[in-house]
C-alpha positions as CSV (number, residue, x, y, z in Angstrom):
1,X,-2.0,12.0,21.3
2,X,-1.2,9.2,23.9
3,X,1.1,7.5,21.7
4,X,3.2,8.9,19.1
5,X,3.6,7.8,15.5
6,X,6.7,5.1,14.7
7,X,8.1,7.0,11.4
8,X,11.1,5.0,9.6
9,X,11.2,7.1,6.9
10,X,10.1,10.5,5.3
11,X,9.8,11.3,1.4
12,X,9.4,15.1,1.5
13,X,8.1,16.0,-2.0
14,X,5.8,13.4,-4.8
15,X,3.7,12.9,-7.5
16,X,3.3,9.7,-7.6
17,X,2.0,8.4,-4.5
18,X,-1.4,10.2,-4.2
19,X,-3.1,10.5,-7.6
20,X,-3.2,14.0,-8.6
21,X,-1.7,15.8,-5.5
22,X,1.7,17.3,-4.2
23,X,2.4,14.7,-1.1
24,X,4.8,13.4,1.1
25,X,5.1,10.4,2.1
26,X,5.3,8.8,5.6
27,X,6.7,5.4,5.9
28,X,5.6,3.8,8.8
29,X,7.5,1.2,11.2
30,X,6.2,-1.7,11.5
31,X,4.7,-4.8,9.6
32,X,3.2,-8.6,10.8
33,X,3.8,-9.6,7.0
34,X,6.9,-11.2,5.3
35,X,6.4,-10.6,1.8
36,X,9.0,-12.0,-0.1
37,X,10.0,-9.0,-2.9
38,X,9.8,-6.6,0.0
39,X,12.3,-3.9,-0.9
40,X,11.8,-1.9,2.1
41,X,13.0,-4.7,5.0
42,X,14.4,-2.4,7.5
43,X,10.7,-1.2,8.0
44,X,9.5,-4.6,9.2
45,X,10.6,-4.6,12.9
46,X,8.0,-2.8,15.3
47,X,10.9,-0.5,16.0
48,X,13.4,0.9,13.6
49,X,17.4,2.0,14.3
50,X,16.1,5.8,12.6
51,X,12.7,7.0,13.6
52,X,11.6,10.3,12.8
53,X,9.9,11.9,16.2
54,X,6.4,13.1,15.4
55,X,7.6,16.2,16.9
56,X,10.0,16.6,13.8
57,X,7.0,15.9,11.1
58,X,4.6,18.2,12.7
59,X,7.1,20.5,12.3
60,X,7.9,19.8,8.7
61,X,3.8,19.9,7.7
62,X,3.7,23.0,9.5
63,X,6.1,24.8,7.2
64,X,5.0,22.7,4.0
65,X,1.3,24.2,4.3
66,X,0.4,26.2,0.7
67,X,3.3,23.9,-0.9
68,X,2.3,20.3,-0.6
69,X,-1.6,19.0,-0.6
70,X,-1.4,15.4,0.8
71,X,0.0,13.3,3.5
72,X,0.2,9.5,2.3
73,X,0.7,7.6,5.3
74,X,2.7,4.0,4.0
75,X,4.8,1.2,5.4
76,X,5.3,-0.8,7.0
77,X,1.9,-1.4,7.1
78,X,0.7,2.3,9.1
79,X,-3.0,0.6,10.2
80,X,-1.3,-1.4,13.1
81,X,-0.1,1.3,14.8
82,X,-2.6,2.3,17.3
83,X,-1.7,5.8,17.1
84,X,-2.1,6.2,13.0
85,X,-5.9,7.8,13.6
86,X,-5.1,10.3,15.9
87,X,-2.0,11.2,13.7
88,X,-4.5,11.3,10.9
89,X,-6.7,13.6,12.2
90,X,-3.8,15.9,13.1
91,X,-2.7,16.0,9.5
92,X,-6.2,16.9,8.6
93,X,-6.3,19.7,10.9
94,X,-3.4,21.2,9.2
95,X,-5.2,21.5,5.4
96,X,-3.8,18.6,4.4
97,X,-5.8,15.4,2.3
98,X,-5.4,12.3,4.1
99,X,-3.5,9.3,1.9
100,X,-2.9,5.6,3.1
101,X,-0.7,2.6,1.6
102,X,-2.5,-0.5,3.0
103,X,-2.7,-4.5,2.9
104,X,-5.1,-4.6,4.9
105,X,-3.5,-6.7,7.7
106,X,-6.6,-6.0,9.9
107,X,-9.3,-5.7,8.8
108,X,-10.5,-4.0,11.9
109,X,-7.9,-1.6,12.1
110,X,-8.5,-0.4,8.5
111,X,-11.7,-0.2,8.7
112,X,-11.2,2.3,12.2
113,X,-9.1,4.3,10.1
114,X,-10.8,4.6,6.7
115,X,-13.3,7.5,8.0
116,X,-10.1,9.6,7.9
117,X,-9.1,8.5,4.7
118,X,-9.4,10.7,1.5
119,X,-8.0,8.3,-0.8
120,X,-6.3,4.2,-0.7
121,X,-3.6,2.5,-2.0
122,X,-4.5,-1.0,-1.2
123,X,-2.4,-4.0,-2.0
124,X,-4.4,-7.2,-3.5
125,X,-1.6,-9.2,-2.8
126,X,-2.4,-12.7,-4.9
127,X,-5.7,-14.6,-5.1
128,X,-7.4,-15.3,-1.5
129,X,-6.0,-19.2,-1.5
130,X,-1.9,-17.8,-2.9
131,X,-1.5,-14.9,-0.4
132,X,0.4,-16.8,2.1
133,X,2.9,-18.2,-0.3
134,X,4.0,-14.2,-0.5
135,X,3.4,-12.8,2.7
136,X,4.5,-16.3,4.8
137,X,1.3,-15.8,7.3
138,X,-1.6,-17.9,7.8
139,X,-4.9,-16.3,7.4
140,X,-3.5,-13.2,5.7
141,X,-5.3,-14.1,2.3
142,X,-8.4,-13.8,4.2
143,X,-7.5,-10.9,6.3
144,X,-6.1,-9.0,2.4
145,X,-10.0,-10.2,1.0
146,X,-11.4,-8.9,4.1
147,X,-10.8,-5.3,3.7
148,X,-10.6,-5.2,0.2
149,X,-14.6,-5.6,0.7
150,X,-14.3,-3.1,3.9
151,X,-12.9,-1.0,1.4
152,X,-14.9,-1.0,-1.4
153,X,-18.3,-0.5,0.7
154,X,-16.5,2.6,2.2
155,X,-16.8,4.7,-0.9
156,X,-13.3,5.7,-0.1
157,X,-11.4,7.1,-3.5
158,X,-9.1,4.0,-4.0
159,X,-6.8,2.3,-6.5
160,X,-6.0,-1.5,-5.9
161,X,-2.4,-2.4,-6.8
162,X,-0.7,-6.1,-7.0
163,X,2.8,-6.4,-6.9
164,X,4.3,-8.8,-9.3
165,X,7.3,-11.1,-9.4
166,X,7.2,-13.2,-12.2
167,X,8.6,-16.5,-10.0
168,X,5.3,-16.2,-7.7
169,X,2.9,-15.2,-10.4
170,X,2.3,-16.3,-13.8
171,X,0.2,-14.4,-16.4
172,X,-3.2,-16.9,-16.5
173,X,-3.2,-16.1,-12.0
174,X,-2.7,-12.7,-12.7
175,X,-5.7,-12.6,-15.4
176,X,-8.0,-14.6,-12.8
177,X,-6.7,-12.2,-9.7
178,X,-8.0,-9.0,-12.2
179,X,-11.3,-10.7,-13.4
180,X,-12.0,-11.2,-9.5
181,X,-11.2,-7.5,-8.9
182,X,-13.1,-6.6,-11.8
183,X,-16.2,-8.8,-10.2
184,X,-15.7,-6.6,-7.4
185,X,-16.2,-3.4,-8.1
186,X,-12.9,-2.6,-8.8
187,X,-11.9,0.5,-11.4
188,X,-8.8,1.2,-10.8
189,X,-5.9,-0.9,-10.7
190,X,-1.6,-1.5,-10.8
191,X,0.8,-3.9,-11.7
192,X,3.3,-2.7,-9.8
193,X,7.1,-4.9,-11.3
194,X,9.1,-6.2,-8.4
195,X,12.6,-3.9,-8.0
196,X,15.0,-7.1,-7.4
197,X,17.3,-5.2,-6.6
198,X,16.6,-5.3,-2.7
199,X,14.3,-8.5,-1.5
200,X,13.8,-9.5,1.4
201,X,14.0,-13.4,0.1
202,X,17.5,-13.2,-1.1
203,X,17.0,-16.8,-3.0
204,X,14.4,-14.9,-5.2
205,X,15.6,-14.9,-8.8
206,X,16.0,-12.2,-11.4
207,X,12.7,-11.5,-13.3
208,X,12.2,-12.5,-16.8
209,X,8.9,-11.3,-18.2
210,X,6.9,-14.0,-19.8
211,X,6.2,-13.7,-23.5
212,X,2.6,-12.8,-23.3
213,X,2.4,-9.3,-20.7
214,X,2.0,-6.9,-23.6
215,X,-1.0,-8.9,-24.7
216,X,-2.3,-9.1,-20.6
217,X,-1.4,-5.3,-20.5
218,X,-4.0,-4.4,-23.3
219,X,-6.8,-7.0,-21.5
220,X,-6.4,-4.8,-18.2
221,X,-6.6,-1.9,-19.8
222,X,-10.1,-2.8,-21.3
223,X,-11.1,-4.1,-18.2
224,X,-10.5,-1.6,-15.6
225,X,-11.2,2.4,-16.0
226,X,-7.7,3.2,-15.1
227,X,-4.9,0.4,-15.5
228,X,-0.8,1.4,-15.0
229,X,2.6,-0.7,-15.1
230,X,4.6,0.8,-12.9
C-alpha cells in the first residue's frame, strides 16, 4: 500500500454499525463537507492531532480474527482518501466483511470503492435543492443524489440514513425526502436525531420535536421494509 490510511479514531467492539455483525469501526480523517450538527468535528481536517498508524490496526484485526466479523470504515468521509481501496482489500484478506459510512462526496470515488463493499451506510442528507444549506458546499446536493443512484444500481446491501435536526428540517420535507427515496428503490431507511450536545454550528438551537413525528414515524414504517429512529 503506497499510501497509508488516515485513522482519527477506532471503536473496537459494535452492534450497531453493521446490521447484524460484530464490527469495529474505523473513523476516517478527513471530510470536504461542513455539515452543521456534525458531532464529530475534530475529524474534518485532512489531518488529525491523533491518528492511529495502519500499522497499529492491522495489528488489532489480526488478533480480533474469530471474535469480530466486520470492519465498517466511517468518517470523516473514508472514500476521499485515496488509500481506502487498498486498505479495503486488506481487511478482506483477513476474513473480515467489508462496511462503509458514506455521503457520497464523490461520486467517483464511491463508486471505485463499492466493488469492495459488503454493505452501506449512506447519508441522504436533505432533498437534492436543501443539501447545501447543511453541508455549506455548492454542488454537494448533486454529488449526495449522484451516488445514491451509483449506489442503488450496485446491488450493494445498503441502508439510507438522514440525519435530522428539527431547525433544518421540518416534518412535510422530511415526508417528500422519504417518498423520493421510496421512488427510488429505497427499503431500508434511518432517521437518525441530531446529539446537540456537540455541533459543529455552535448557534444551532436545542431540538424540540414537532407535534406530528409519531404520526410521520408510523408513515415510514409502512413505506419502507425496514424504518428505525435512532
Amino acid at each position: 500500500m503506497s499510501a497509508m490510511l488516515r485513522v482519527g479514531g477506532l471503536v473496537p467492539l459494535t452492534t450497531l454499525d453493521y446490521p447484524g455483525r460484530l464490527a469495529c469501526v474505523l473513523f476516517c480523517q478527513g471530510c470536504a463537507w461542513r455539515c452543521r450538527y456534525c458531532h464529530n468535528p475534530d475529524l474534518i481536517p485532512p489531518r488529525g492531532g491523533e491518528e492511529i498508524a495502519w500499522a497499529h490496526i492491522l495489528d488489532f484485526l489480526h488478533r480480533r480474527r474469530g471474535l469480530l466479523e466486520a470492519v465498517v470504515f466511517s468518517g470523516g468521509e473514508a472514500t476521499l482518501q485515496t488509500a481506502l481501496l487498498d486498505a479495503m482489500r486488506s481487511v478482506r484478506e483477513l476474513g473480515f466483511k467489508v462496511g462503509l459510512h458514506s455521503a457520497g462526496i464523490k461520486p467517483e470515488a464511491l463508486a471505485r470503492v463499492l466493488p469492495q463493499c459488503d454493505w452501506v451506510g449512506f447519508d441522504v442528507k436533505a432533498l437534492e435543492d436543501e443539501v447545501e444549506l447543511i453541508t455549506g458546499v455548492s454542488g454537494s446536493g448533486r454529488a449526495n443524489w449522484r451516488s445514491l443512484d451509483l449506489l442503488l444500481a450496485s446491488g450493494v446491501d445498503h441502508e439510507c440514513r438522514t440525519t435530522v435536526h428539527w431547525h433544518l428540517f421540518d416534518p412535510e420535507r422530511l415526508w417528500q425526502l422519504a417518498g423520493r427515496l421510496h421512488q427510488r428503490g429505497v427499503r431500508n431507511f434511518c432517521v437518525q436525531l441530531v446529539r446537540t450536545v456537540r455541533m459543529l454550528d455552535h448557534q444551532l438551537p436545542a431540538m424540540v420535536a414537532p407535534e406530528e413525528t409519531e404520526q410521520l414515524w408510523e408513515h415510514f414504517g409502512r413505506l419502507f421494509t425496514r424504518f428505525e429512529v435512532r
